[in-house]
Structure formats: C-alpha cells, structure tokens
C-alpha positions as CSV (number, residue, x, y, z in Angstrom):
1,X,-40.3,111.4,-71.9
2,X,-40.1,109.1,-69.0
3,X,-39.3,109.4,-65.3
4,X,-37.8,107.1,-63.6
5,X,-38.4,106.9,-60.0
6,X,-35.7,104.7,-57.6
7,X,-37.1,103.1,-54.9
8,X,-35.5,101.8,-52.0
9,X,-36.2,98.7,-49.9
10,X,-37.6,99.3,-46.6
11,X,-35.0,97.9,-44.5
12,X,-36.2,95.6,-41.3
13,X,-36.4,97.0,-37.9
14,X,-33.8,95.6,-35.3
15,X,-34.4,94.5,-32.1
16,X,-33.0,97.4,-30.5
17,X,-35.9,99.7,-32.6
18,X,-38.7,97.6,-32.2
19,X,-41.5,98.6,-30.5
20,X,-41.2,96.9,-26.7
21,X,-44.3,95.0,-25.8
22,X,-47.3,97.0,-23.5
23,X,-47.0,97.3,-19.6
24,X,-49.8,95.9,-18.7
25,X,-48.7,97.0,-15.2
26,X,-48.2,94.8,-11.9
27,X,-52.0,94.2,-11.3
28,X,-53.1,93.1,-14.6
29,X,-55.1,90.0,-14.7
30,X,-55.9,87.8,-17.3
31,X,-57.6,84.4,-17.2
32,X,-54.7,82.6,-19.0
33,X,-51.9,84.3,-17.2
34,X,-53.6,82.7,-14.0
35,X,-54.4,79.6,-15.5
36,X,-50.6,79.3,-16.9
37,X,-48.9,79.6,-13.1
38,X,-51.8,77.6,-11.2
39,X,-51.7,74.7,-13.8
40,X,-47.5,74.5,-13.4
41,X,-47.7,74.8,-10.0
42,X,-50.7,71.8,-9.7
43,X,-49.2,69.4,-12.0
44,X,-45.4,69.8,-9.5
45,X,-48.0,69.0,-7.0
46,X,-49.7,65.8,-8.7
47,X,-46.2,64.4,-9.7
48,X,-45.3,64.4,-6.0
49,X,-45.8,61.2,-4.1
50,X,-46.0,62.9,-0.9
51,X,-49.2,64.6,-2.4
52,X,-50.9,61.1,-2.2
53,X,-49.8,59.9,0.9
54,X,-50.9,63.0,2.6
55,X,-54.6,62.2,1.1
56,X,-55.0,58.9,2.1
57,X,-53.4,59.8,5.6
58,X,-56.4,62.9,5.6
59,X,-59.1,60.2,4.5
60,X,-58.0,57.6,7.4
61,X,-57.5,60.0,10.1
62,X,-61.1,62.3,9.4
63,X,-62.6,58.5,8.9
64,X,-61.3,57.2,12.3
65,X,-62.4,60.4,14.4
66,X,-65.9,60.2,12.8
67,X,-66.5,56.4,13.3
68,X,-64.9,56.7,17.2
69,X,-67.3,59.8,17.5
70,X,-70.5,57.9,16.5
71,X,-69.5,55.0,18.1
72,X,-69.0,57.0,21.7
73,X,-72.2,58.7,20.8
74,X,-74.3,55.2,20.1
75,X,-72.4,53.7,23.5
76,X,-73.7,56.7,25.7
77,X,-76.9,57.4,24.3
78,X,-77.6,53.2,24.7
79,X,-76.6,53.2,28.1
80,X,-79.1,55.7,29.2
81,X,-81.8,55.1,26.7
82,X,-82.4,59.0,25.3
83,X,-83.3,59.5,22.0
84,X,-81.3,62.7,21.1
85,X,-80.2,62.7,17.8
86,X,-76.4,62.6,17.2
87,X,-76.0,63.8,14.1
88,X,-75.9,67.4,15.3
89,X,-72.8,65.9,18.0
90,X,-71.0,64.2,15.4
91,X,-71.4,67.0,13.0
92,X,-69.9,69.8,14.9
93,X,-66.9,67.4,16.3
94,X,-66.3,66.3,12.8
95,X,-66.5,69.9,11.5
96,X,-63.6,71.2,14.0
97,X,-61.5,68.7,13.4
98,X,-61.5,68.9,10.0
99,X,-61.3,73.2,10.2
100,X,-58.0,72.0,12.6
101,X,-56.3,69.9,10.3
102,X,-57.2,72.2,7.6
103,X,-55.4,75.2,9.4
104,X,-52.4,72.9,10.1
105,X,-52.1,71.9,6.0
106,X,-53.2,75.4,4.4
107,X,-50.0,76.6,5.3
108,X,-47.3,73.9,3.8
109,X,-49.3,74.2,0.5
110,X,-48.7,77.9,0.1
111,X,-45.8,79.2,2.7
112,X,-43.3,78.1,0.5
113,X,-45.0,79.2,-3.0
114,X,-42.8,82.1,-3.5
115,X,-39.3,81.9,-1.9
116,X,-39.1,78.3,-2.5
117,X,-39.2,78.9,-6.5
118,X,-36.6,82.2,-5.7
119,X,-34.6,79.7,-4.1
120,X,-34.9,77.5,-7.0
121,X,-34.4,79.7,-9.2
122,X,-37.6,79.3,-11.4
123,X,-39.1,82.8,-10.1
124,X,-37.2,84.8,-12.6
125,X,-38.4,82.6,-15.3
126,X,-41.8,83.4,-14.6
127,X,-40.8,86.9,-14.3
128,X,-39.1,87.6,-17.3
129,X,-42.1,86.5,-19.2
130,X,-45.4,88.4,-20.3
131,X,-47.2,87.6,-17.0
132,X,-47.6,90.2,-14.6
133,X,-46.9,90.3,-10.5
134,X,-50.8,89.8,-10.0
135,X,-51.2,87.1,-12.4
136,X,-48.2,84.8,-10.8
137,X,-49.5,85.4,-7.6
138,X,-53.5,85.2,-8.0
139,X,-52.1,81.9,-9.9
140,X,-50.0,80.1,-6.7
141,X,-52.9,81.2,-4.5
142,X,-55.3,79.1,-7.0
143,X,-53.0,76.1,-6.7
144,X,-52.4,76.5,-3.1
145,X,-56.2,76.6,-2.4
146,X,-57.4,74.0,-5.5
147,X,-54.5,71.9,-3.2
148,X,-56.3,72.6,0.1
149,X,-59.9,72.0,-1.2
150,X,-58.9,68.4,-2.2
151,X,-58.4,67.6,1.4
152,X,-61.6,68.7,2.1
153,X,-63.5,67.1,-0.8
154,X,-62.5,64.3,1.0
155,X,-64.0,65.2,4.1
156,X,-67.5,66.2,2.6
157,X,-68.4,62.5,2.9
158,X,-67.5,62.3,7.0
159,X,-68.9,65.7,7.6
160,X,-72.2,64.5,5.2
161,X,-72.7,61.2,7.9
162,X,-74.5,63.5,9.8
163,X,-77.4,63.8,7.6
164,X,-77.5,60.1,7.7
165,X,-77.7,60.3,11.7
166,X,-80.6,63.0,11.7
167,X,-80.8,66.8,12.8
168,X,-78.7,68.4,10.7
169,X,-80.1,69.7,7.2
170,X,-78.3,70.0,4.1
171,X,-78.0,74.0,4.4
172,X,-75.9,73.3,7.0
173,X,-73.9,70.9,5.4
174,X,-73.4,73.5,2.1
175,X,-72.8,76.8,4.7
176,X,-70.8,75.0,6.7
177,X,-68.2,73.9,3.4
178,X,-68.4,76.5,1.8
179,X,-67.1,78.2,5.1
180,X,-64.3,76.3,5.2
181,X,-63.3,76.7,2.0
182,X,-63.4,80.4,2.2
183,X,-61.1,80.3,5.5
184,X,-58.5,77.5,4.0
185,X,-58.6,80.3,1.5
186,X,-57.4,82.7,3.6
187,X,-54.7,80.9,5.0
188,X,-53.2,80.4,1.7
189,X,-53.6,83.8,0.9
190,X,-51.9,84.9,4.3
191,X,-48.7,81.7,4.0
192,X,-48.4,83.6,0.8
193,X,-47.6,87.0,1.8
194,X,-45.4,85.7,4.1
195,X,-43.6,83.3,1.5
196,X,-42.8,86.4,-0.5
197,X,-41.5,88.6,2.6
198,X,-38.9,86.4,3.4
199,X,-36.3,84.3,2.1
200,X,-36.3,81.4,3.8
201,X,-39.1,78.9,3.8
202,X,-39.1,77.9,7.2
203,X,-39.3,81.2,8.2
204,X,-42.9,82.0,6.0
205,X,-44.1,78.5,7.3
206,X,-43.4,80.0,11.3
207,X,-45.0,83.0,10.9
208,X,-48.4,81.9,9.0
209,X,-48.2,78.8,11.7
210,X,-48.1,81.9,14.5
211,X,-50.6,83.9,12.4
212,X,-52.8,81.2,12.3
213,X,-52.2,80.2,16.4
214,X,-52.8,84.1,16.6
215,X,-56.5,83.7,15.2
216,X,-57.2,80.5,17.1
217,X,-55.6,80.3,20.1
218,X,-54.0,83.9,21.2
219,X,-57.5,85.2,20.6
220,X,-59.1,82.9,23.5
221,X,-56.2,83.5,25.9
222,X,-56.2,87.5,25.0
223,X,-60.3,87.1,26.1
224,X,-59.4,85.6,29.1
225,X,-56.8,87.8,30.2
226,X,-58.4,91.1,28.9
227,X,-61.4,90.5,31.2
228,X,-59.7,92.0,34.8
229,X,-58.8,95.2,32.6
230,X,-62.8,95.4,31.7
231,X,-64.2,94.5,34.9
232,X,-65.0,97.7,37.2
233,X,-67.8,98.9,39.0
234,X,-71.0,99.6,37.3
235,X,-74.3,100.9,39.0
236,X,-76.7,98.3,38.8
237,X,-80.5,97.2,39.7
238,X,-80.6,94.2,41.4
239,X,-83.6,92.1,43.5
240,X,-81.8,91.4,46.6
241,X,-82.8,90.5,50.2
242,X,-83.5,93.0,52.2
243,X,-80.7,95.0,54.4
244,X,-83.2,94.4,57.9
245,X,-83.5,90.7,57.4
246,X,-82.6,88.8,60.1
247,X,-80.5,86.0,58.8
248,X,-80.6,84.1,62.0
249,X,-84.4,83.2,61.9
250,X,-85.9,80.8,59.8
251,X,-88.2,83.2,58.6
252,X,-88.0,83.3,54.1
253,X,-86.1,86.4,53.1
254,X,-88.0,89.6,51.7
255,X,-86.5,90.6,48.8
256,X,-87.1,94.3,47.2
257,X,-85.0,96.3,44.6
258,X,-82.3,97.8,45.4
259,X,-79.2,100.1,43.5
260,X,-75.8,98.5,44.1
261,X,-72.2,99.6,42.9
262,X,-70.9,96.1,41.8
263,X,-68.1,95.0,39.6
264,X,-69.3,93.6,36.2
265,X,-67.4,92.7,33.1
266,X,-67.9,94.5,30.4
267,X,-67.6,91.7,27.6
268,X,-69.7,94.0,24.7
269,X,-66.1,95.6,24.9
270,X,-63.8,92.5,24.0
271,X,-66.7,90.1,22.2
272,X,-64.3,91.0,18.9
273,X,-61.6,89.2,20.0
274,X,-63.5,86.2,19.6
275,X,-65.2,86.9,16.4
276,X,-62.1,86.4,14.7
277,X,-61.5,82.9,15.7
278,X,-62.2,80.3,12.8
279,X,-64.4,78.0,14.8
280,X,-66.5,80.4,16.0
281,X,-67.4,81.7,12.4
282,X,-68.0,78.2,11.4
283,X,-70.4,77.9,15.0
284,X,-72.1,81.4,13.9
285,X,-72.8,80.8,10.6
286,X,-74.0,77.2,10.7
287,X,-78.0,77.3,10.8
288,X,-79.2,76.0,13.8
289,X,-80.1,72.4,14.1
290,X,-82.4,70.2,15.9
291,X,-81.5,67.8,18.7
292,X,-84.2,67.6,20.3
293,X,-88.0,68.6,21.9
294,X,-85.8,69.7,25.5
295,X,-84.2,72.7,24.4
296,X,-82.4,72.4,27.4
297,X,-80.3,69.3,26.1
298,X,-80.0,71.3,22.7
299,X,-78.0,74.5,24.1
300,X,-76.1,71.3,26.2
301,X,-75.8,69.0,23.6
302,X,-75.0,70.6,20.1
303,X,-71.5,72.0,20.0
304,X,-71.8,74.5,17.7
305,X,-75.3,76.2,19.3
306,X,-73.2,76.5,22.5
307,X,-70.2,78.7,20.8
308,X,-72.7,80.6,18.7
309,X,-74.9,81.4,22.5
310,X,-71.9,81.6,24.6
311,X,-70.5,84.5,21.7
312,X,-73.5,86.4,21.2
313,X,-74.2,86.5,25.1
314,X,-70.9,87.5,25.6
315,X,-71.6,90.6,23.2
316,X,-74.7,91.8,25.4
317,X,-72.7,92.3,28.4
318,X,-73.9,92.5,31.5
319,X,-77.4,92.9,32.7
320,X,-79.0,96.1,34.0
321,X,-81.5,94.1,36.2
322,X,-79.8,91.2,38.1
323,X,-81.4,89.0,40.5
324,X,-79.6,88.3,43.8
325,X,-82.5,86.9,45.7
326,X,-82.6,83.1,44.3
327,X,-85.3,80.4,44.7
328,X,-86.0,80.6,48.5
329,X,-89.6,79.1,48.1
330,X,-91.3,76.7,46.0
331,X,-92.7,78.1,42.9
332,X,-90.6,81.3,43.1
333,X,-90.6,83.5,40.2
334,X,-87.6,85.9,39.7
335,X,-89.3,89.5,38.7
336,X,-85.9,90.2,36.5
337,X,-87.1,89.2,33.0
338,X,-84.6,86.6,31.1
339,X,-82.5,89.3,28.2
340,X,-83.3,87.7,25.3
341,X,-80.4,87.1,22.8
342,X,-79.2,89.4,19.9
343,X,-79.4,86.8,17.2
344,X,-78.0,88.6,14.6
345,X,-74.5,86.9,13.2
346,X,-71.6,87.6,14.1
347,X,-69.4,85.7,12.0
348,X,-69.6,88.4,9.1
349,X,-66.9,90.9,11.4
350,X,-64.7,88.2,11.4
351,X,-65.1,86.6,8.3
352,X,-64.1,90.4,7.4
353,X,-60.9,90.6,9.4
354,X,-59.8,87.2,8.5
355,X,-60.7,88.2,4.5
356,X,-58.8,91.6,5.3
357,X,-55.7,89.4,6.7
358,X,-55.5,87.3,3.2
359,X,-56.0,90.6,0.9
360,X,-53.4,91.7,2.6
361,X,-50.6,88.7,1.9
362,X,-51.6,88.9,-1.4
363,X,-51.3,92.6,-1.5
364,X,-47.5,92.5,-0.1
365,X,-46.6,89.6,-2.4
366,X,-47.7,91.6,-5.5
367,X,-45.4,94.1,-4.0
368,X,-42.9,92.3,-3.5
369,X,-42.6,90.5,-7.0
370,X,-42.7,93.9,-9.0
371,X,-39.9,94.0,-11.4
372,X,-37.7,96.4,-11.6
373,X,-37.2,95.8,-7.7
374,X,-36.2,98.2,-5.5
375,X,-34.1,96.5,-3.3
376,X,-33.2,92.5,-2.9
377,X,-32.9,91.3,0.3
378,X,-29.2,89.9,0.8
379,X,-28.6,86.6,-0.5
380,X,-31.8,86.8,-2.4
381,X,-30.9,84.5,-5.6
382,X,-32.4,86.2,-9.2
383,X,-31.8,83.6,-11.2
C-alpha cells in the first residue's frame, strides 16, 4: 500500500514581505560608501573648467609673490652687503600667503556641498540609497579637501625655494604642509556644517567666510581690546631710583629695590585668544630655523620666530622683578635677570579648538541629513 503525499510549491515572497535591508544606522562607515560620494563629487569637479582656471590663477599668483619676495630680499640684502640668509624671509612670507589664500578657497569648495545638491535635487538620490548620513558626508568632506590640497600641491614647489635659498630644513618644510593641510581641512569640515544648516548657498559661504575672519582676524582685535579689561594693579618688585635723589644734580642716580603698586597686563589670561589663529599655529609649530650667527637679526628677521616669541611671551605675563632704573652709566648691568621663555608649543590648544570647530560641522551635518527628518526647513526641496 502506498501513500501518497501532495506537496505544494513554495510560493515567492512579495515585496511587501521581504525582509527590508539592515540599519546600519546614521554613523556607519564604510570605505566604499565614502569612496562612492567623494569620487562623484571629484569627477563634477574635474569636468568643470572653472576648476582649471582657478589652478593656473593659484600657480601664477603664489609664483609672482615668491619671485617679488626674493627679488626685494636679493635688492636689500645687496644694497647693504649682509649675508643673512633669506630663505627663512621668503619661507614664512610665502607660507602665509599661501595659509591666506588657502582660507579664502577652502570654503567655496565645501560651503555649498550640501544645500547646493538639495537645491538640485540630487541629495535625495544619495539618500534613498544604501549609504548612510556619515558616509555622504565623510565623502563631500574628502572631495572638498582632496579639492583644496591640489591647490597646495602646487604651492609645495614655491614654499620648497626656500631650501634652495638656505636656513630652512626639510622638517620644516614637511611640518609646515602637513599643517596646512590639517587646517584647509578644517575649513572644509566647518563650510560643511554650515552648508547643511542652511538652505541657501550664499548664506553657508557668509558664515564659514565669518567663521574663518572669526579665527583670523576677530581673534587679534578681541586681544587688543580685551587688554584694558586685564590691566589692573599688581604689587610688584622693581629696581628703581631712589625716592631721595636729587634730580637736579648731575650726580648718577642710586638705584635700590623697591615694592610698587603698578598697572600690569595680565596677558597669561587672554594668550588663548591668539592660539587659535591659523598663522600662529603654523609660526608655533614650524621648527626653528637659522638666519644667522646674530641672534639679534634672527628674532628681527625671521617671521615666523617672531609670532612664535611674541605668543609664548605673551603667555608669561608680566614680570615679578622689573627694572626701572635703565643704563645710566657705561657698562651697567641690570640686577633683574632676563625671564627665560616657556618654550613649550602652543599650537597644540589651538590646533585642538580649530579640530573641535571641524568635528563639530561635521557633527551637525550628519544630523542634519538623518532620514526620516524631523522637520524640513520651509522651502527645503526633497526631491
């Protein structure tokens, strides 16, 4: 006797059953999710004309201020027949001009990243797909920067001519890039945050523009005008002329230490305000260089030794011992001993807060590209 046993087919899951693909969650990375949005994003770049232009103008104009500089240099140094080296001048003036054009580009490249394509209307496309927030994000900030570096891979060369021109060594030529390239970094990262928050690209290009006048320029005017509101009397021990001295003989002052109440600023309170300036990170983190035997004309001469002094003296404060007497004889010898400098670096704070600013943007703009959204901004286009 036989059974016989029916069986029937498996019938296909629908589309509605199937199982829905994994959330990987907004900050999921991947190397080819970031690979996918920076390569898209660099080859509307490379088909761009503009893109080309813009290199050969950055070539010219770097070119011209570094052939101008040297020349100036050879002219002056001729004239009064010293043998200081310039390559220590021309690499510090070539330097900052290349960190100021880079903070006026940085932010074009990446301002308009994100509200530009929502404009478009190619965001959701990217959106709708299997890449995640992060992932298109981390991907435009690759582009934006890999954009940025080019212009300075073309600077390498003029900043490189003073190697040629003597005193600068080749780990200040590979601190000082790298540098740079961490900072253009950071103004990508920062263009982007704002190119996410709002909807309009010329507003993200304003605000990174003020962000970046905030870190350059504010800073230096905020030191300036901050020092009244530190400035107030401190007790201090000073070698002055004595209080009996008759100032009407010809007789050379006595001088003897006294304790005065005098007004001092207190710089070691505000120092941080210009930590976080660009240039000086680049002047504090570039090794020192030689100009020459007189160290004198070095500290006078080498652009970047005077920030780095001028910063680190300004984090001492003022000086317990002062001396009020001055040279009033040959061979006079001051009795207050010369502070010697705290040399250690202070570009790492504001490496840090500038680092700290770019984390954030990219922080909001992960935020804001999480999908479902909360809320669209009105006359935000989806699609």
């Amino acid at each position: 006797m036989s059974t016989q046993q029916s069986l029937s087919p498996a019938r296909p899951e629908s589309p509605d059953t199937a199982a829905p693909p994994q959330d990987r969650g907004d900050w999921a990375l991947s190397w080819h999710g970031v690979k996918t949005v920076a390569t898209l994003e660099l080859r509307q770049r490379v088909r761009s004309t503009r893109w080309k232009i813009a290199l050969v103008v950055w070539f010219v104009v770097v070119g011209g201020i570094t052939l101008l500089t040297s020349g100036a240099l050879s002219f002056m140094t001729g004239y009064d027949d010293s043998d200081v080296q310039q390559g220590p001048i021309i690499f510090g003036a070539v330097v900052f001009f290349v960190l100021f054009l880079g903070l006026l580009v940085a932010p074009t490249l990446s301002a308009s990243a994100i509200n530009g394509d929502r404009n478009a209307g190619t965001l959701a496309t990217l959106q709708v797909t299997l890449l995640t927030a992060a992932e298109i994000v981390v991907g435009k900030l690759v582009a934006a920067w890999s954009a940025a570096l080019a212009f300075l891979v073309v600077s390498v060369p003029f900043i490189a001519w003073a190697l040629v021109a003597g005193g600068v060594s080749f780990l200040s030529l590979v601190t000082t890039v790298l540098l740079l390239a961490v900072l253009l970094a950071v103004v990508c990262a920062i263009g982007l945050g704002f190119s996410a928050l709002t909807t309009k690209t010329s507003g993200s290009a304003v605000l990174t523009y003020l962000t970046v006048a905030g870190l350059t320029v504010v800073s230096l005017i905020l030191f300036g005008l901050t020092t009244p509101l530190v400035t107030y009397q401190t007790e201090i021990r000073a070698w002055a002329v004595a209080d009996d001295h008759d100032w009407e003989s010809d007789e050379i002052p006595e001088c003897e230490w006294q304790t005065f109440e005098s007004p001092q600023t207190h710089t070691e309170l505000t120092w941080w305000l210009l930590a976080v300036n660009p240039f000086v990170i680049v002047a504090d983190a570039a090794p020192e260089t030689t100009v020459s035997d007189d160290e004198e004309y070095f500290s006078a001469s080498d652009p970047l030794s005077l920030i780095r002094t001028g910063v680190r003296v300004a984090r001492m404060g003022p000086q317990a011992e002062q001396d009020w007497c001055g040279a009033y004889e040959p061979g006079y010898v001051s009795p207050v001993e010369n502070p010697e400098i705290d040399d250690s670096p202070v570009w790492p704070w504001g490496l840090g807060a500038n680092l700290l600013l770019g984390a954030g943007g990219v922080v909001l703009a992960v935020r804001r590209l999480r999908i479902p959204s909360g809320k669209l901004p009105r006359g935000t286009r989806v699609a």
